[in-house]
C-alpha positions in Angstrom: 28.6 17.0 5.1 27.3 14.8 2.1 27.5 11.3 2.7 28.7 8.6 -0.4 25.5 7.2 -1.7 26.4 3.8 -2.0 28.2 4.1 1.6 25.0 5.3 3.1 22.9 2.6 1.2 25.0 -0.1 2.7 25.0 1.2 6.0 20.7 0.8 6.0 22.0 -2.9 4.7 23.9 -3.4 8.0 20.7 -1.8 9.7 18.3 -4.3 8.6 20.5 -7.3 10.2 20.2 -5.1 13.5 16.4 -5.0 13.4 13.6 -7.4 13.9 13.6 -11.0 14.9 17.0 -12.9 15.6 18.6 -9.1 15.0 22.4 -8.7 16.6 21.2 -5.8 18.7 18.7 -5.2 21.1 16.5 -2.3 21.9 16.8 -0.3 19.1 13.6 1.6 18.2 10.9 0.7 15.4 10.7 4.7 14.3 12.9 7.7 13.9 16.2 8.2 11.8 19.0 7.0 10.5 21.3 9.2 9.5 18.7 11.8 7.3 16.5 8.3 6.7 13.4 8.1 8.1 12.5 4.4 9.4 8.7 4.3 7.3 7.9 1.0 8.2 9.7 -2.9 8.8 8.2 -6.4 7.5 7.4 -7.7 11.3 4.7 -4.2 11.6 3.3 -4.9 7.8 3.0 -8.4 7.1 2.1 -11.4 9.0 4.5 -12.3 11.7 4.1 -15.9 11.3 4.6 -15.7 7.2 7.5 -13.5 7.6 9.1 -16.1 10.3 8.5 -18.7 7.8 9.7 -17.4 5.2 13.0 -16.5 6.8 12.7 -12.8 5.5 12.9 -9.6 7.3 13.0 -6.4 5.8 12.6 -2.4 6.6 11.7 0.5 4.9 12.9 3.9 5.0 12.5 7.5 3.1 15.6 9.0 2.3 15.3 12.2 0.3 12.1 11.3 -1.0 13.0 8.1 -2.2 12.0 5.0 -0.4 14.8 2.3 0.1 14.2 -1.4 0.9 16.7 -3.1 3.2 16.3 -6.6 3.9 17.9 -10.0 4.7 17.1 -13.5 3.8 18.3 -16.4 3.6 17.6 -19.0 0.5 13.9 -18.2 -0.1 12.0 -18.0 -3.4 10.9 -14.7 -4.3 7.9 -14.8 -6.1 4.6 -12.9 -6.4 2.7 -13.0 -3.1 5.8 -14.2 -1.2 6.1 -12.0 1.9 9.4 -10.4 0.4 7.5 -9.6 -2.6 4.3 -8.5 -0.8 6.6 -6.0 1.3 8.3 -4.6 -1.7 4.9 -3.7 -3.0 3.2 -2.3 0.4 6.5 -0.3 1.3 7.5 1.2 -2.1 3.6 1.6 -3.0 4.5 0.2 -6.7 2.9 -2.4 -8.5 4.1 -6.3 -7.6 6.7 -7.2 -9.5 6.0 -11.1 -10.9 9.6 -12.2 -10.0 11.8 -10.0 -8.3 15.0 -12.5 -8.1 15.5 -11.4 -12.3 
């Protein structure tokens, strides 16, 4: 069965809110699958903890299909080169920094 891409995109949205700090679950692992999508790695395991806590960011990676997708939440932060959203973005989708990814 073929999931909705947009369906399945929104449901590693949902996932990012259950991982981490502050998430509104407990215990879940920091590896395997969702669905087909392979957990590759979160902010909390790539960046500095206390930058990410600062920053009030949190995001995870994954590889679905080949492609990797970004899931993340935050709350009123500035997302500029070398913020810790921006740096993730960068590590996780091993792509060039975008200057300002809030255009």
């Amino acid at each position: 069965m073929t999931m909705d891409r947009e369906v399945f995109l929104s449901l590693l949205a949902l996932d990012s809110y259950n991982r981490g700090y502050g998430e509104n679950l407990s215990g879940l692992p920091t590896s395997g699958l969702i669905g087909e999508a392979a957990i590759l790695t979160d902010a909390l395991g790539s960046l500095n903890q206390q930058d990410v806590l600062n920053a009030g960011f949190y995001a995870i990676a994954y590889d679905w299909s080949g492609e990797t997708i970004i899931s993340y939440r935050a709350t009123d932060i500035e997302v500029e080169h070398g913020s810790p959203c921006a740096t993730f973005v960068h590590e996780a989708s091993n792509d060039t920094c975008p200057e300002d990814l809030s255009a």
